[in-house]
LUMVO-340203 format. One record per residue (C-alpha): x, y, z; residue number from 0; residue in one letter; chain. Coordinates in Angstrom, 1 decimal, padded with zeros to 4 digits. Layout:
// residues N
      c1      c2      c3  resi  resn  chain
       X       Y       Z   NUM     A      A
...
//
This chain:
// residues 110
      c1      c2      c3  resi  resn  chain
   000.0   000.0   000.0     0     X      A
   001.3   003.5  -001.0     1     X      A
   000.9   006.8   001.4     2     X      A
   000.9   010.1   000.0     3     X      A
   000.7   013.4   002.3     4     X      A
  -002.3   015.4   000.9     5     X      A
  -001.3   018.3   002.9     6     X      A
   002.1   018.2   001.6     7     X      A
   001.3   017.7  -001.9     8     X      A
  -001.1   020.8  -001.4     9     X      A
   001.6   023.0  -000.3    10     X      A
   004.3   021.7  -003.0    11     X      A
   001.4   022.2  -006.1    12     X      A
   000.3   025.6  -004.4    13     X      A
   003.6   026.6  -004.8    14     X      A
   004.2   025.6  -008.4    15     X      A
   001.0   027.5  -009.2    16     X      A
   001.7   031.2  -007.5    17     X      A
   005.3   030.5  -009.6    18     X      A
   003.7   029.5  -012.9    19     X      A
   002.7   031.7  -015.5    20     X      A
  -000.9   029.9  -015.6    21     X      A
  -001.3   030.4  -011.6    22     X      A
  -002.0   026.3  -011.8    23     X      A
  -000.2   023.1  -011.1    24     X      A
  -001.3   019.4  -010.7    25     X      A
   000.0   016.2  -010.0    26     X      A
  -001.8   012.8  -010.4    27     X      A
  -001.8   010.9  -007.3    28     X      A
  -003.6   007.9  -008.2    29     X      A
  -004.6   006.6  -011.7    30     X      A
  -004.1   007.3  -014.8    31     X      A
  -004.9   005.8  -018.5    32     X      A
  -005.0   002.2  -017.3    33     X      A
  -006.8   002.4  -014.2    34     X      A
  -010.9   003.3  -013.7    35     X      A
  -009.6   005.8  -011.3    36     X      A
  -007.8   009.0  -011.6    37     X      A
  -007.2   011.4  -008.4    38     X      A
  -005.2   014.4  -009.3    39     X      A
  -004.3   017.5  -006.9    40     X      A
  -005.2   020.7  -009.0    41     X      A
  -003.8   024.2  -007.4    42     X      A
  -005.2   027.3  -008.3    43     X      A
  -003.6   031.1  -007.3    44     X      A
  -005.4   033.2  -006.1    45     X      A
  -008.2   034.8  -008.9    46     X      A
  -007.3   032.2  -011.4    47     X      A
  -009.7   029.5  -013.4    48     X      A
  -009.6   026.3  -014.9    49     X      A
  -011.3   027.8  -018.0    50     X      A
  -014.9   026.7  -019.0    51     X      A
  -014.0   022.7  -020.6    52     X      A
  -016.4   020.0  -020.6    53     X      A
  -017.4   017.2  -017.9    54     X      A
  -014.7   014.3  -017.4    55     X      A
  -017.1   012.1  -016.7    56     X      A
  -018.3   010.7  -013.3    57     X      A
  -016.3   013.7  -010.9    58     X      A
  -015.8   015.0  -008.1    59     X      A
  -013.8   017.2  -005.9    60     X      A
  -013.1   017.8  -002.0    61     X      A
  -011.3   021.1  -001.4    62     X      A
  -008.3   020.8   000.7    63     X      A
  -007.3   024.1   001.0    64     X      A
  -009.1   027.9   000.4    65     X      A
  -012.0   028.8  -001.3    66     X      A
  -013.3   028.0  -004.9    67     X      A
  -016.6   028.5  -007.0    68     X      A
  -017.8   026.0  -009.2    69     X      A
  -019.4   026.9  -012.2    70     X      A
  -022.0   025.5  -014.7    71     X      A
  -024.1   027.4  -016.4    72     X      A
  -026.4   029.9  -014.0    73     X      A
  -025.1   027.0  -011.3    74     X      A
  -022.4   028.5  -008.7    75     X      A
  -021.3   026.0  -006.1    76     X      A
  -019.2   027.3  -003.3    77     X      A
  -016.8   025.6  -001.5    78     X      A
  -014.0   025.9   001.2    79     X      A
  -011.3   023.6   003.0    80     X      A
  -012.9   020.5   004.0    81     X      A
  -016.2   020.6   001.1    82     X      A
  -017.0   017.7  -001.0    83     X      A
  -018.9   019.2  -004.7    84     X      A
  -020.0   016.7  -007.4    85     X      A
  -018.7   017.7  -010.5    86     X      A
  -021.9   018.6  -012.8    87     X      A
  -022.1   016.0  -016.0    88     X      A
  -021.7   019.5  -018.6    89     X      A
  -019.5   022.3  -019.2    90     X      A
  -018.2   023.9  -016.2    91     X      A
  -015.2   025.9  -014.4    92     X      A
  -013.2   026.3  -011.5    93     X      A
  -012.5   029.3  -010.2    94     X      A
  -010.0   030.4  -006.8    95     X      A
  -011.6   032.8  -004.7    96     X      A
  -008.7   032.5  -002.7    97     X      A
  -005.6   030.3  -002.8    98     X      A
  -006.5   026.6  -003.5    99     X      A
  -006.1   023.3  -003.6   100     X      A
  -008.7   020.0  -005.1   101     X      A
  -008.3   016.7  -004.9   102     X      A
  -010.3   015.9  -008.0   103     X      A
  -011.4   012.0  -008.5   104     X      A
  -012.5   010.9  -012.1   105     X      A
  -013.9   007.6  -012.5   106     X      A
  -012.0   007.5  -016.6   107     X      A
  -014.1   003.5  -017.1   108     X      A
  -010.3   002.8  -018.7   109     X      A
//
C-alpha cells in the first residue's frame, strides 16, 4: 500500500502555481490511462480558473485548502477547506476565490 501526504502535496502544487505563468499546477496521485480511477491534486492562485471545458465524466472534488466557486451554467457552487462538490455532468469551471487546492477524482471506465 502507498501513502501520500495530501497536505504536503497541497503545499508543494500551491507553490508551483503562485510560480507559474498559468497560476495552476497538478499532479496525479492515483490513476491514470489504465486504471478506472484517476485522483489528481489541482492548485489554483489566487483569482485564477480552470477555464470553462467539458465534464470528465463521473467527478468529483473535496477542497483541501481555500476557497473555490464551481461553475455551470447559472449554477455557482461554493466551497471551502474540508467541502466535497459533485462535479456537474456539462460544461463547467473552477475558479480560486482564494488560494487553492482540489483533490479531483474521475472515474476515466479505462
Amino acid at each position: 500500500m502507498d501513502k501520500t501526504s495530501l497536505t504536503e502535496l497541497a503545499h508543494e502544487q500551491l507553490a508551483a502555481a503562485r510560480e507559474a505563468s498559468s497560476g495552476r499546477a497538478s499532479v496525479t496521485v492515483f490513476g491514470g490511462r489504465e486504471h478506472d480511477l484517476r485522483q489528481t491534486v489541482v492548485a489554483l492562485a489566487r483569482g485564477r480558473s480552470l477555464g470553462e471545458h467539458e465534464s470528465p465524466g463521473d467527478a468529483s472534488l473535496q477542497v483541501l485548502v481555500g476557497t473555490v466557486r464551481l461553475a455551470a451554467g447559472e449554477e455557482v457552487w461554493e466551497g471551502s477547506a474540508g467541502d466535497y462538490l459533485v462535479i456537474p455532468p456539462h460544461r463547467h469551471d473552477l475558479h480560486a476565490d482564494t488560494d487553492a487546492v482540489v483533490l479531483l477524482t474521475v472515474a476515466t471506465r479505462a
